[in-house]
Biotite code that builds the C-alpha atoms (Angstrom):
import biotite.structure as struc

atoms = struc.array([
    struc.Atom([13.642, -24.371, -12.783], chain_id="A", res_id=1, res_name="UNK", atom_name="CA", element="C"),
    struc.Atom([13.058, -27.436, -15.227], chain_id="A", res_id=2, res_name="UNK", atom_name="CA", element="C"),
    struc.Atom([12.369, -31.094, -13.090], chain_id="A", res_id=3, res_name="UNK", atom_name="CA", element="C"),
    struc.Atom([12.574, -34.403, -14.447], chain_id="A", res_id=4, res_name="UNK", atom_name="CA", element="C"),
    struc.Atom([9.246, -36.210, -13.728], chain_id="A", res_id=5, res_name="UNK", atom_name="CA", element="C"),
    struc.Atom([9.519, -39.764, -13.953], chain_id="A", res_id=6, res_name="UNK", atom_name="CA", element="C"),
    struc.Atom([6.262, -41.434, -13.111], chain_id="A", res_id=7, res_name="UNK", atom_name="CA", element="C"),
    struc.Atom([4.554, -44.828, -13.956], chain_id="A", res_id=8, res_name="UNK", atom_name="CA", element="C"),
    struc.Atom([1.256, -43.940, -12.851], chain_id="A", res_id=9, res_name="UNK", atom_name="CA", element="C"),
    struc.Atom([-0.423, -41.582, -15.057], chain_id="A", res_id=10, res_name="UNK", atom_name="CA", element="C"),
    struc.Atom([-2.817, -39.793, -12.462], chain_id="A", res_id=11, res_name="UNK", atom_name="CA", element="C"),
    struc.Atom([0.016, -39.243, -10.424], chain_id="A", res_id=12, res_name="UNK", atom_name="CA", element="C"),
    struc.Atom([2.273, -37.999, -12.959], chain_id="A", res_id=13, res_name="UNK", atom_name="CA", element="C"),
    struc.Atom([-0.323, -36.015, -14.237], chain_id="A", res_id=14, res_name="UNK", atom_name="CA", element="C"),
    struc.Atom([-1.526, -34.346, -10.863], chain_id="A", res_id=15, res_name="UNK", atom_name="CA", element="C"),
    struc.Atom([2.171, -33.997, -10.198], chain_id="A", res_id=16, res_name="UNK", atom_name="CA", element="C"),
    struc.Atom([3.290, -31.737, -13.087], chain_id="A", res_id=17, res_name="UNK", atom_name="CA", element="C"),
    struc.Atom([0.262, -29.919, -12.924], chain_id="A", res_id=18, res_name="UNK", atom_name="CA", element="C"),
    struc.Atom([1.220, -29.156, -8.931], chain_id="A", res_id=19, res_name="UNK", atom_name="CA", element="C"),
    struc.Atom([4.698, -28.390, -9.925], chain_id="A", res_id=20, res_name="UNK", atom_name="CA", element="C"),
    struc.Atom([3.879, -26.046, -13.206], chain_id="A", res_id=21, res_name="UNK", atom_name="CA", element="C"),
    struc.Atom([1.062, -24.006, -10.613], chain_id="A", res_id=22, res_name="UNK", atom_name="CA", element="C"),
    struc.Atom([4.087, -23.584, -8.804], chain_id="A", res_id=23, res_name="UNK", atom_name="CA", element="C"),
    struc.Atom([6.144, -21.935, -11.742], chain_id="A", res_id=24, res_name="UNK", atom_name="CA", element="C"),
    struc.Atom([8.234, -25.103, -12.802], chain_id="A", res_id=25, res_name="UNK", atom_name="CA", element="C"),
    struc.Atom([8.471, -26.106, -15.909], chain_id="A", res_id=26, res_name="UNK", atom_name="CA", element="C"),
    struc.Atom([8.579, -29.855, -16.327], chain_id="A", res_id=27, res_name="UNK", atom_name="CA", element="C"),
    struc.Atom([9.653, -33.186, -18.486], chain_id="A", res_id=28, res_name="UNK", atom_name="CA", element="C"),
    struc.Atom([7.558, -35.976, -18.107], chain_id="A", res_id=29, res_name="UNK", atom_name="CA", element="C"),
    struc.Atom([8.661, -39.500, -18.581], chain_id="A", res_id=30, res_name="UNK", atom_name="CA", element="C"),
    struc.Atom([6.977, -42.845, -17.766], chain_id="A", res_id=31, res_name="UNK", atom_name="CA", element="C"),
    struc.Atom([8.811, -45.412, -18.121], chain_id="A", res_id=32, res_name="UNK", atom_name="CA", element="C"),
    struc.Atom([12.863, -46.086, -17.623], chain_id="A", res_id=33, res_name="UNK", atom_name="CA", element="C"),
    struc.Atom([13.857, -46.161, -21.109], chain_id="A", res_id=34, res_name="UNK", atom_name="CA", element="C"),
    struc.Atom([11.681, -42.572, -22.012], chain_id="A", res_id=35, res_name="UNK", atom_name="CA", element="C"),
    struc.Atom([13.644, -41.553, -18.840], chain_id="A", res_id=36, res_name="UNK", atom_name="CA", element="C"),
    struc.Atom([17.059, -42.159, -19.994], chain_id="A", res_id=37, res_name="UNK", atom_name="CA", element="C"),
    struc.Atom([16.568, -41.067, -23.514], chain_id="A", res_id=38, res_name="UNK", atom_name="CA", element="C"),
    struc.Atom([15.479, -37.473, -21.569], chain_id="A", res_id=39, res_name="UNK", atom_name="CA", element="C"),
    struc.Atom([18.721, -37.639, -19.522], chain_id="A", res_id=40, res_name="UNK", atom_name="CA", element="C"),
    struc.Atom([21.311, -38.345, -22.491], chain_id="A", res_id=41, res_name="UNK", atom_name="CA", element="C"),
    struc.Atom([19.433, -35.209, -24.688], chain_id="A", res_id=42, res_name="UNK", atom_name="CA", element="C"),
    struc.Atom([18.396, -32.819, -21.982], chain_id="A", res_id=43, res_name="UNK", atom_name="CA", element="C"),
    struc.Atom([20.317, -32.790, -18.903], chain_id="A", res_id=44, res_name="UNK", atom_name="CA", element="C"),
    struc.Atom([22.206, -30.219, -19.133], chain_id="A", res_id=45, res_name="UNK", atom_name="CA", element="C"),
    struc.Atom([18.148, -27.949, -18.746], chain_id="A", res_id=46, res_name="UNK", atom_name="CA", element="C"),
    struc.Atom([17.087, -30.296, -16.297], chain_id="A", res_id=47, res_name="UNK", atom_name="CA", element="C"),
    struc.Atom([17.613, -28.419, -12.432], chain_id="A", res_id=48, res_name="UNK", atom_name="CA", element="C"),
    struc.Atom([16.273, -31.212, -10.579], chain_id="A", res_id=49, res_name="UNK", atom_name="CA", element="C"),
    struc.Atom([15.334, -34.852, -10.902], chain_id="A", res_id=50, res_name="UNK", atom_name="CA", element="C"),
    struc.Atom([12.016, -36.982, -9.334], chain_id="A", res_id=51, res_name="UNK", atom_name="CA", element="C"),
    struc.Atom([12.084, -40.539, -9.940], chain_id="A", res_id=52, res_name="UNK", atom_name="CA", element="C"),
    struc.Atom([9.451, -43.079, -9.008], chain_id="A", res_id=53, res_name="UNK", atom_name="CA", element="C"),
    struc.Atom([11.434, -46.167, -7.794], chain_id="A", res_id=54, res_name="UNK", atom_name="CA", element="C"),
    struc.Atom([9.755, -48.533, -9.246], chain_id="A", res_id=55, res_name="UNK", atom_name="CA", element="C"),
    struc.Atom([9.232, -48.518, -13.000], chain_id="A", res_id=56, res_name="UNK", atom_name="CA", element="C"),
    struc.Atom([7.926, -50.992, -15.293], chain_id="A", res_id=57, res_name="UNK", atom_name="CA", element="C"),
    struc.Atom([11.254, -51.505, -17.378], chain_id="A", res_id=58, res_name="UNK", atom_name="CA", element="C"),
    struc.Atom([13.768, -50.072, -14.880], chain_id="A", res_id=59, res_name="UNK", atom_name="CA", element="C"),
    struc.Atom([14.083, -48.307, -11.291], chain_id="A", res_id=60, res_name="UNK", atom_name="CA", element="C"),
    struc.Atom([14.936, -45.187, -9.874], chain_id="A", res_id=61, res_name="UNK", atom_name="CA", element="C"),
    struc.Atom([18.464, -46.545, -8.765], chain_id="A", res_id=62, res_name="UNK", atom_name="CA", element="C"),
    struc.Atom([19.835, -46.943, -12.042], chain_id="A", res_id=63, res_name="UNK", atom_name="CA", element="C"),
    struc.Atom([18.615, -43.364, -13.312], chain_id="A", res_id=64, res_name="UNK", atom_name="CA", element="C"),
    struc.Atom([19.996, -41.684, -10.228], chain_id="A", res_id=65, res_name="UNK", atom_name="CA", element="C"),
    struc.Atom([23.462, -43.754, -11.276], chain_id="A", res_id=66, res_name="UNK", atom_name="CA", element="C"),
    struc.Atom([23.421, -42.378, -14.854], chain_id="A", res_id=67, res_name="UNK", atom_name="CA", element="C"),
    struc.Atom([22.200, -38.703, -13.816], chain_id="A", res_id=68, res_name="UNK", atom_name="CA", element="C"),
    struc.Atom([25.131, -38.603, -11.334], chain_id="A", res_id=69, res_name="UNK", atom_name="CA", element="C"),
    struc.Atom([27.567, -40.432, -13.449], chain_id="A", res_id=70, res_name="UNK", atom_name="CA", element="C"),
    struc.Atom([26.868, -37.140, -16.050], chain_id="A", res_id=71, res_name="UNK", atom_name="CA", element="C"),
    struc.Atom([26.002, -34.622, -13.539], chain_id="A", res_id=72, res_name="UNK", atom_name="CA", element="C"),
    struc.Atom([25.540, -33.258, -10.169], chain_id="A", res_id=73, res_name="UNK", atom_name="CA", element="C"),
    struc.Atom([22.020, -32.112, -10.057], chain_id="A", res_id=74, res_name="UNK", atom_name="CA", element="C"),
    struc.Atom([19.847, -32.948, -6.993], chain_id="A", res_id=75, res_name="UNK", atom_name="CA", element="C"),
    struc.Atom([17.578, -36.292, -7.471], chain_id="A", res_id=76, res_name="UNK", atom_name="CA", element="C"),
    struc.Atom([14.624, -36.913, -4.845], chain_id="A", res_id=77, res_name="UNK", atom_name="CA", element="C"),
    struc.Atom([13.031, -40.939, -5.069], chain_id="A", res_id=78, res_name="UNK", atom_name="CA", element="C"),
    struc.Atom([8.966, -41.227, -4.967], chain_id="A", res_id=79, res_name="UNK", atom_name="CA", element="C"),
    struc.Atom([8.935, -44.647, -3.300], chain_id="A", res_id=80, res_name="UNK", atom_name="CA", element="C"),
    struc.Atom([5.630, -46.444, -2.127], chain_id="A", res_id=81, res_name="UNK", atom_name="CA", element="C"),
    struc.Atom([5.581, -47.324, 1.951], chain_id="A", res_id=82, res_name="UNK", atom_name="CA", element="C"),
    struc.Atom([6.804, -50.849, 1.072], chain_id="A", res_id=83, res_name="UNK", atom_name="CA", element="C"),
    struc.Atom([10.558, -49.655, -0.562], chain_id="A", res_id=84, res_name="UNK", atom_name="CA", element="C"),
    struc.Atom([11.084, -47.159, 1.854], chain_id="A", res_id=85, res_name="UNK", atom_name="CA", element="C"),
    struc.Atom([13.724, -49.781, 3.551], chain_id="A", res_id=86, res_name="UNK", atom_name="CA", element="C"),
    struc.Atom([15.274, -49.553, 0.287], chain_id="A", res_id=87, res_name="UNK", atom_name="CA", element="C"),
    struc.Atom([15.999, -46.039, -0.114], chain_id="A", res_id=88, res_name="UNK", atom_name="CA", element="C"),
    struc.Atom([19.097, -46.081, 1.714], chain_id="A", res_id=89, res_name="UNK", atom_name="CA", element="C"),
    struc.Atom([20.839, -47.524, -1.289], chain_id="A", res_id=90, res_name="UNK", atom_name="CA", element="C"),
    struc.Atom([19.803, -44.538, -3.136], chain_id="A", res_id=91, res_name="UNK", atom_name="CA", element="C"),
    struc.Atom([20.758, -42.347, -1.055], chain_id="A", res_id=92, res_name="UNK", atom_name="CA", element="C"),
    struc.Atom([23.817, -43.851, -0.751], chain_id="A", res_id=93, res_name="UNK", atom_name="CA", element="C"),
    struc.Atom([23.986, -43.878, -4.531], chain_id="A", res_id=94, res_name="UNK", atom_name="CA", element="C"),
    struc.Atom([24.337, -39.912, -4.497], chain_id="A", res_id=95, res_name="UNK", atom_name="CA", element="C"),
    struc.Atom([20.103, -39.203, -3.788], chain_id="A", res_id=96, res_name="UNK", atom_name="CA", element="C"),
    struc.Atom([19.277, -36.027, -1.980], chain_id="A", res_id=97, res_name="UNK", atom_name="CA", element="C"),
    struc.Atom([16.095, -37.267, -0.332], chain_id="A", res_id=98, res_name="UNK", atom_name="CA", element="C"),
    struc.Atom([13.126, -39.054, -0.698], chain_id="A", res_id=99, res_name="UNK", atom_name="CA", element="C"),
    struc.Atom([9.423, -39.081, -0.277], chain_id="A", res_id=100, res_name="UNK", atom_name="CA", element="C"),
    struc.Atom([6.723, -41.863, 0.791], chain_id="A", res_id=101, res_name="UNK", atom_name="CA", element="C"),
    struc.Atom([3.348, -41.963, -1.419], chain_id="A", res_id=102, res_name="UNK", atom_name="CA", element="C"),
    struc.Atom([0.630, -41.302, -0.678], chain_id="A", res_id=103, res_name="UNK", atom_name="CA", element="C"),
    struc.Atom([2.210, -37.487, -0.092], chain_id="A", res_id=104, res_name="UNK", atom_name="CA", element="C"),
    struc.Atom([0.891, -34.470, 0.347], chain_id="A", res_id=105, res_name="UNK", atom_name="CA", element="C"),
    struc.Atom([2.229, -31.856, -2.849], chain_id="A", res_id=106, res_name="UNK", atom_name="CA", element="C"),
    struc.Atom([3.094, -28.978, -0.036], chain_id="A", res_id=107, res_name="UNK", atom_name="CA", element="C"),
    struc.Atom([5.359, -31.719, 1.534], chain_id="A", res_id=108, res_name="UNK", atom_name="CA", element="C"),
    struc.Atom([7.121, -31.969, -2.171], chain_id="A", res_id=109, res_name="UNK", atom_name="CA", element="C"),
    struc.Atom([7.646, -28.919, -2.608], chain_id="A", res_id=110, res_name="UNK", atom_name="CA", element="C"),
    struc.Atom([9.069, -28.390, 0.461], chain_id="A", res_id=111, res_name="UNK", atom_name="CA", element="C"),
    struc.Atom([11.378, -30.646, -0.075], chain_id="A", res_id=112, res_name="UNK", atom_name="CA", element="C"),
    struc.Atom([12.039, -29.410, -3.393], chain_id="A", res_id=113, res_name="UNK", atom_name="CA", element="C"),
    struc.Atom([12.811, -26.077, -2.416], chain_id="A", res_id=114, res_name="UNK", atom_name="CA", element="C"),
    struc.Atom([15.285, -27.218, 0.176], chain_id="A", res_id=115, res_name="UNK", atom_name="CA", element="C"),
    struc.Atom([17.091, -28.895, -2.078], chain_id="A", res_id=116, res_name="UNK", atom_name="CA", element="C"),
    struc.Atom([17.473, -26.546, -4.292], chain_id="A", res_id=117, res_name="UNK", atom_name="CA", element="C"),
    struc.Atom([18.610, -23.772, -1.930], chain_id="A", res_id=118, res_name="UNK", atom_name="CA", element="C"),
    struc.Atom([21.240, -26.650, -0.943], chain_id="A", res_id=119, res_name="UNK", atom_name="CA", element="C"),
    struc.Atom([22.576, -27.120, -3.713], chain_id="A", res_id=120, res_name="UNK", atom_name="CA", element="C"),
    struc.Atom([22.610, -23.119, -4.755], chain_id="A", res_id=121, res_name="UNK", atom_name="CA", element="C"),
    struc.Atom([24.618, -22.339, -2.077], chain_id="A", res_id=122, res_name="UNK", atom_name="CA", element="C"),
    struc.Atom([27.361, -24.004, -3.020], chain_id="A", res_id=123, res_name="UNK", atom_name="CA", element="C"),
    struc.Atom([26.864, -22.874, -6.655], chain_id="A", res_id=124, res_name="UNK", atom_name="CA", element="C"),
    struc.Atom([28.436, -20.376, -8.201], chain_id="A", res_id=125, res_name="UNK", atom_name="CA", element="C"),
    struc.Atom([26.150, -17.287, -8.290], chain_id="A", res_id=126, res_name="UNK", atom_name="CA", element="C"),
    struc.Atom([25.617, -15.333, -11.341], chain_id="A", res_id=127, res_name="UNK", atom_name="CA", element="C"),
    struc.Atom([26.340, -11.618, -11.008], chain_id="A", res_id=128, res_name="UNK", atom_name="CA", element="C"),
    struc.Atom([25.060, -10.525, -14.217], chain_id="A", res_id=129, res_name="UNK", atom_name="CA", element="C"),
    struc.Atom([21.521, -11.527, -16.413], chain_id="A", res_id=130, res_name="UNK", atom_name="CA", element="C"),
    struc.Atom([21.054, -11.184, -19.488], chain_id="A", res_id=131, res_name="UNK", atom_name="CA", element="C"),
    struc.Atom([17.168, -10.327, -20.905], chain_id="A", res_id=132, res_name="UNK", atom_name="CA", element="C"),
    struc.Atom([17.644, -9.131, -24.327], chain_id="A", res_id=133, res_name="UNK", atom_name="CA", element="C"),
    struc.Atom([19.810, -6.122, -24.515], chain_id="A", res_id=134, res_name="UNK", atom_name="CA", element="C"),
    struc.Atom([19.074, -5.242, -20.823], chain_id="A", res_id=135, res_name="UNK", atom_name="CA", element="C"),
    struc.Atom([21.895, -6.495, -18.229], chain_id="A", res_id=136, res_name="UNK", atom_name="CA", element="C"),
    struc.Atom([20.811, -7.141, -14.512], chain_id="A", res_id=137, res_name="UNK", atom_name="CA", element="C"),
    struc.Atom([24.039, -6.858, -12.346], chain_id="A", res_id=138, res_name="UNK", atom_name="CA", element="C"),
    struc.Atom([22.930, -8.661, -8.808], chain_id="A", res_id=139, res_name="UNK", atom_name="CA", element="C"),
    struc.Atom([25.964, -7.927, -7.349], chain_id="A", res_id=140, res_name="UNK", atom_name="CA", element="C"),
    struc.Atom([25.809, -4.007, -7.407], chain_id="A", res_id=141, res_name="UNK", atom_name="CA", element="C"),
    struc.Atom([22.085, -3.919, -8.181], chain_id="A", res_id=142, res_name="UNK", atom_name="CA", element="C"),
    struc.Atom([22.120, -1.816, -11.299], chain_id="A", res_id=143, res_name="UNK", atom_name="CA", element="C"),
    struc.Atom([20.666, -2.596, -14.783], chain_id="A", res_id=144, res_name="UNK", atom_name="CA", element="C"),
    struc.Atom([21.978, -1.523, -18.280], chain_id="A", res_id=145, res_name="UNK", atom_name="CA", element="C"),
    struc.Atom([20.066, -0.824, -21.474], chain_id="A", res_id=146, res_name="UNK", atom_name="CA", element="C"),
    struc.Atom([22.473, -1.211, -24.521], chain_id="A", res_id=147, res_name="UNK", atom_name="CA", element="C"),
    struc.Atom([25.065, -0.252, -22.355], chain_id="A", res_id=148, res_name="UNK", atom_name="CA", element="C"),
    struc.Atom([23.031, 2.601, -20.659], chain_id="A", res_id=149, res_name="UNK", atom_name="CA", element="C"),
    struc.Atom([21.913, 2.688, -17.434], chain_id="A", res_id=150, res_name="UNK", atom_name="CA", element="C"),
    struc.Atom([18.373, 2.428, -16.547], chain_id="A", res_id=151, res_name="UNK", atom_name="CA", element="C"),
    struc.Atom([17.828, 3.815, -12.802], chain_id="A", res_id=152, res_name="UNK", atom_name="CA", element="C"),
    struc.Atom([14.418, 1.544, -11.280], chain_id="A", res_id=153, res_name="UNK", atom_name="CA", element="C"),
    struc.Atom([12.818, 1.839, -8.127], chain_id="A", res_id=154, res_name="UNK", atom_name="CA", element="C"),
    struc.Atom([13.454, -1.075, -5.604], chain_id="A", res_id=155, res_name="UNK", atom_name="CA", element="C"),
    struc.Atom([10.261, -2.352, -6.177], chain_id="A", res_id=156, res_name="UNK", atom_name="CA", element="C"),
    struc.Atom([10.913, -1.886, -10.363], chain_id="A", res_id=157, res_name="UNK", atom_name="CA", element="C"),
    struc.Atom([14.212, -3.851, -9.455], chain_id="A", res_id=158, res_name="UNK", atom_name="CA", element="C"),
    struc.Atom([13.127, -7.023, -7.989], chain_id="A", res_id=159, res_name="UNK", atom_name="CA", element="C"),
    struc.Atom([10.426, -7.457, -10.535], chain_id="A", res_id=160, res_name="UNK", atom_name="CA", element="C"),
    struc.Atom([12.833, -7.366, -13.353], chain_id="A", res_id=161, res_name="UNK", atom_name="CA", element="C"),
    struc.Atom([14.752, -10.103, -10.989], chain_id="A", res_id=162, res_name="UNK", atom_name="CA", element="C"),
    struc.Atom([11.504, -12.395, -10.767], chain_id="A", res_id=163, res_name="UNK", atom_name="CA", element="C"),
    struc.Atom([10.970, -12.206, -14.762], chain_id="A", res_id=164, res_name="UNK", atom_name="CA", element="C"),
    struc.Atom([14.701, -12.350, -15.136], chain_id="A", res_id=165, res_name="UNK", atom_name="CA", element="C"),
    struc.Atom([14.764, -15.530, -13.241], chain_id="A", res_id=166, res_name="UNK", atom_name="CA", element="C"),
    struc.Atom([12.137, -17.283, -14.865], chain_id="A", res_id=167, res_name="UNK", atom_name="CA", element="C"),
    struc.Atom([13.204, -17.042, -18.628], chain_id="A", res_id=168, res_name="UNK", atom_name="CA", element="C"),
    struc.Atom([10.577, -18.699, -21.049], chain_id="A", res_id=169, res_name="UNK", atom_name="CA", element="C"),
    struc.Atom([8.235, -19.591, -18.425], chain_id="A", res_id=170, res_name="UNK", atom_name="CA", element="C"),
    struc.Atom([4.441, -18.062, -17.819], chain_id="A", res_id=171, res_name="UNK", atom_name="CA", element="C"),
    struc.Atom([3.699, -16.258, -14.635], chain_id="A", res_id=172, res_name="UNK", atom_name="CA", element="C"),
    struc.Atom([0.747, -15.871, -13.721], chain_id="A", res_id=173, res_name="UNK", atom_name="CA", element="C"),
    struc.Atom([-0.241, -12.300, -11.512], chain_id="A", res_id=174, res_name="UNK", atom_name="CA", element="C"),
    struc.Atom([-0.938, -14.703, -8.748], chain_id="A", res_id=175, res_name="UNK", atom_name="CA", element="C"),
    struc.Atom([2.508, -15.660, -8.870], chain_id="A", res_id=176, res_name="UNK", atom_name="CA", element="C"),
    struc.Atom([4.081, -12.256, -9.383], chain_id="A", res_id=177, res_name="UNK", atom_name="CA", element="C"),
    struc.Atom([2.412, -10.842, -6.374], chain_id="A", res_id=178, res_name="UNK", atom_name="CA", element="C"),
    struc.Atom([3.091, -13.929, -4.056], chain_id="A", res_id=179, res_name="UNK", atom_name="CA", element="C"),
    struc.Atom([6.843, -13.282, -5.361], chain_id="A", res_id=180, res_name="UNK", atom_name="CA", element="C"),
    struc.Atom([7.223, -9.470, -5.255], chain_id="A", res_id=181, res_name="UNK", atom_name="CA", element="C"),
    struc.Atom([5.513, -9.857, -1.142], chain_id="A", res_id=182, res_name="UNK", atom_name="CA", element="C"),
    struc.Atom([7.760, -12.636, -0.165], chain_id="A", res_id=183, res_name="UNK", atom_name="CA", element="C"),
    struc.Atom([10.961, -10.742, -1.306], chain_id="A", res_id=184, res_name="UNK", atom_name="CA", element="C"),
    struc.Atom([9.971, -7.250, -0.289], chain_id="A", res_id=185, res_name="UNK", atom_name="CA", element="C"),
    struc.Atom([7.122, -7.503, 2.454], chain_id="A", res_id=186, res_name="UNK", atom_name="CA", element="C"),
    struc.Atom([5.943, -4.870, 0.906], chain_id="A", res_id=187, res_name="UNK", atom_name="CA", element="C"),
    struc.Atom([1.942, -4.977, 0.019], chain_id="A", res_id=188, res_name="UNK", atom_name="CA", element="C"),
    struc.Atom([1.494, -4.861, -3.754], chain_id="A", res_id=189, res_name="UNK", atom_name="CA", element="C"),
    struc.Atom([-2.118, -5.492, -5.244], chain_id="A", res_id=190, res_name="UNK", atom_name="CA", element="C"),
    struc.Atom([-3.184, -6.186, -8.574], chain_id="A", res_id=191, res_name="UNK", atom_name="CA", element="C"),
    struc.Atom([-3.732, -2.661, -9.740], chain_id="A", res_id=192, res_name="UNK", atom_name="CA", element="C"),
    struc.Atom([-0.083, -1.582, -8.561], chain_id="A", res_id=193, res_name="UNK", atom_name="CA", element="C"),
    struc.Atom([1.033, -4.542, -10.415], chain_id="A", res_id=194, res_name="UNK", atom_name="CA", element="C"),
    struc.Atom([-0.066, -3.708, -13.607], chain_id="A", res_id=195, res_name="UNK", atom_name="CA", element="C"),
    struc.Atom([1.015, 0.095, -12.589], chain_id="A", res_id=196, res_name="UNK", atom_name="CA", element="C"),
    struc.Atom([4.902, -1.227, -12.380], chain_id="A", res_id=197, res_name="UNK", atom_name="CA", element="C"),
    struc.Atom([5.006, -3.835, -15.273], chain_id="A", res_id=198, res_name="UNK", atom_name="CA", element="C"),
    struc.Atom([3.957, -0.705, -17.287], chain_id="A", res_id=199, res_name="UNK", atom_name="CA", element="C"),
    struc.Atom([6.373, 1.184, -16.272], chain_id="A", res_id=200, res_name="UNK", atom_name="CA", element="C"),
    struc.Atom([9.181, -1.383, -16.934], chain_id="A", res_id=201, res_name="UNK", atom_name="CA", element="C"),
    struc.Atom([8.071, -1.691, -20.137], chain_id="A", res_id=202, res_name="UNK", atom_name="CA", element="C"),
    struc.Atom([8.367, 2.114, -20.390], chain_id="A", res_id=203, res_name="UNK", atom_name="CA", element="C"),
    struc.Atom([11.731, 2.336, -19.398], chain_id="A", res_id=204, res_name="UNK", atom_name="CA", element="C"),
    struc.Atom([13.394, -1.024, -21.055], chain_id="A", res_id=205, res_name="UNK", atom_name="CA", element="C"),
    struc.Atom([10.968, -1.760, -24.445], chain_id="A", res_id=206, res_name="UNK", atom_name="CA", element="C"),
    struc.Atom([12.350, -0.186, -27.450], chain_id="A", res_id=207, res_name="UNK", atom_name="CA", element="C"),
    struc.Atom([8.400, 0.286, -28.020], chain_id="A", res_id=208, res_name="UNK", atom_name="CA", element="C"),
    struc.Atom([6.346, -0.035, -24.505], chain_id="A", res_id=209, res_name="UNK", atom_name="CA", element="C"),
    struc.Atom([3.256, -0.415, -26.955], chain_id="A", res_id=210, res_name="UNK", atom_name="CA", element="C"),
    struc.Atom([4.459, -3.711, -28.176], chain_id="A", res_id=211, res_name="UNK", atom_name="CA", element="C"),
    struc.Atom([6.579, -5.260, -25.833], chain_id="A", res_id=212, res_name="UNK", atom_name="CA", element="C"),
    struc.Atom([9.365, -8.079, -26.685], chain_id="A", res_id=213, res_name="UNK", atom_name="CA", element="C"),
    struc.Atom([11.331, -8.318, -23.399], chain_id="A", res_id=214, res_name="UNK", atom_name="CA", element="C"),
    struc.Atom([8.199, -8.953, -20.939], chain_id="A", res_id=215, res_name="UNK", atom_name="CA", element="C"),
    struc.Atom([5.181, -10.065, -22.981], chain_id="A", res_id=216, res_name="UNK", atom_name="CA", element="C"),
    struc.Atom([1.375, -10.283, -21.869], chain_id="A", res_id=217, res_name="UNK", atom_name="CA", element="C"),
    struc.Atom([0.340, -13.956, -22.728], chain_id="A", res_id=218, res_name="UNK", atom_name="CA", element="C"),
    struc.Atom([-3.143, -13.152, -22.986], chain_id="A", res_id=219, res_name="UNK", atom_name="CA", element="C"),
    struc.Atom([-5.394, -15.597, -20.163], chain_id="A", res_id=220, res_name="UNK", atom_name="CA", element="C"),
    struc.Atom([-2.231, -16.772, -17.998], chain_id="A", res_id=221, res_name="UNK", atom_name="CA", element="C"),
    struc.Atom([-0.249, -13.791, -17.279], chain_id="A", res_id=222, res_name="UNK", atom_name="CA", element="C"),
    struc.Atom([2.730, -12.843, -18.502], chain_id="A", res_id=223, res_name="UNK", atom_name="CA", element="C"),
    struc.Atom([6.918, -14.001, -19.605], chain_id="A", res_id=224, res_name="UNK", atom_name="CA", element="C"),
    struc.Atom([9.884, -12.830, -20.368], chain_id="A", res_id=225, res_name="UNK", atom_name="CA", element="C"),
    struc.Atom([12.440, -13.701, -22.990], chain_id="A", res_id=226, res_name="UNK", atom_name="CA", element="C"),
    struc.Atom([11.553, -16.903, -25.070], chain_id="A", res_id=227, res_name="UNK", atom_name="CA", element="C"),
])
């Protein structure tokens, strides 16, 4: 998931992203209105989710929620300081999905964040099949297909491919993988089992295990999957 950060004050912004990336986001940071709306006309259609500081040096947070949802229905949540909160009704009446009072705490973000998001992905269309390279991930029956073949996993195989699967280009860290793999399964996998399974994807979808191109070790972080 990609969110538009747009942030006036740098230690925020900077404390913010850092929060959000931890948290396996990837992120575009803007701080001022007119970085903001250049980011919106080139790359909306990557952007999943949109958090605007209300008040901006050149601009506000109103008129970027009116050109995001103009272009695009993608969920926007206003930073506001105590002082605007009167104001946020008009953005919420504007199309805004919520809203948060600074000082806040980044688990209360997130939070919010994530319910959003589920919001909004129910009433999206779900995609049955992912792509990762030649290998095809078919959620709706649960198999996967190597150049057309198909490669029988283990459930536990299964929804690891899903967590690399849905995280394209982005670093996970092990951390990450194993808070994943035990909120999905409730199953308890440690960091030596972990390595044990990534190896053995790689054994049965790398055209050469030994030098993996589908799920890459980025040496230091952890690991990713496609580019």
């Amino acid at each position: 998931m990609n969110i538009l950060v747009v942030e006036d004050d740098r230690t925020i912004a900077s404390g913010l992203t850092y929060s959000l990336e931890q948290e396996g986001f990837t992120t575009v940071l803007c701080h001022t209105a007119k970085d903001a709306t250049a980011a919106i006309e080139e790359q909306l259609p990557t952007i999943d989710l949109c958090l605007f500081d209300l008040s901006l040096p050149d601009g506000s947070g109103y008129d970027l929620c009116a050109l995001v949802k103009k272009k695009s229905d993608i969920p926007v949540i206003f930073l506001t300081a105590f002082d605007d909160e009167v104001n946020v009704v008009m953005g919420l009446d504007m199309g805004a999905d919520d809203y948060i009072t600074k000082p806040f705490r980044v688990r209360e973000l997130l939070s919010r964040i994530n319910s959003v998001l589920r919001r909004y992905q129910r009433h999206a269309q779900p995609k049955t099949v992912v792509e990762l390279g030649d290998v095809h991930i078919n959620t709706s029956d649960g198999k996967v297909h190597k150049a057309g073949n198909e490669v029988l996993l283990t459930a536990l195989e299964y929804r690891l491919l899903l967590i690399f699967a849905n995280h394209l280009g982005q670093v996970l860290t092990r951390a990450q993988l194993l808070d994943r793999i035990w909120d999905v399964g409730g199953d308890f996998v440690n960091d030596n089992t972990l390595t044990v399974y990534i190896k053995r994807l790689r054994e049965k979808l790398e055209d050469d295990p030994a030098r993996p191109e589908l799920i890459k070790t980025v040496r230091g972080m952890g690991y990713k999957a496609g580019e």
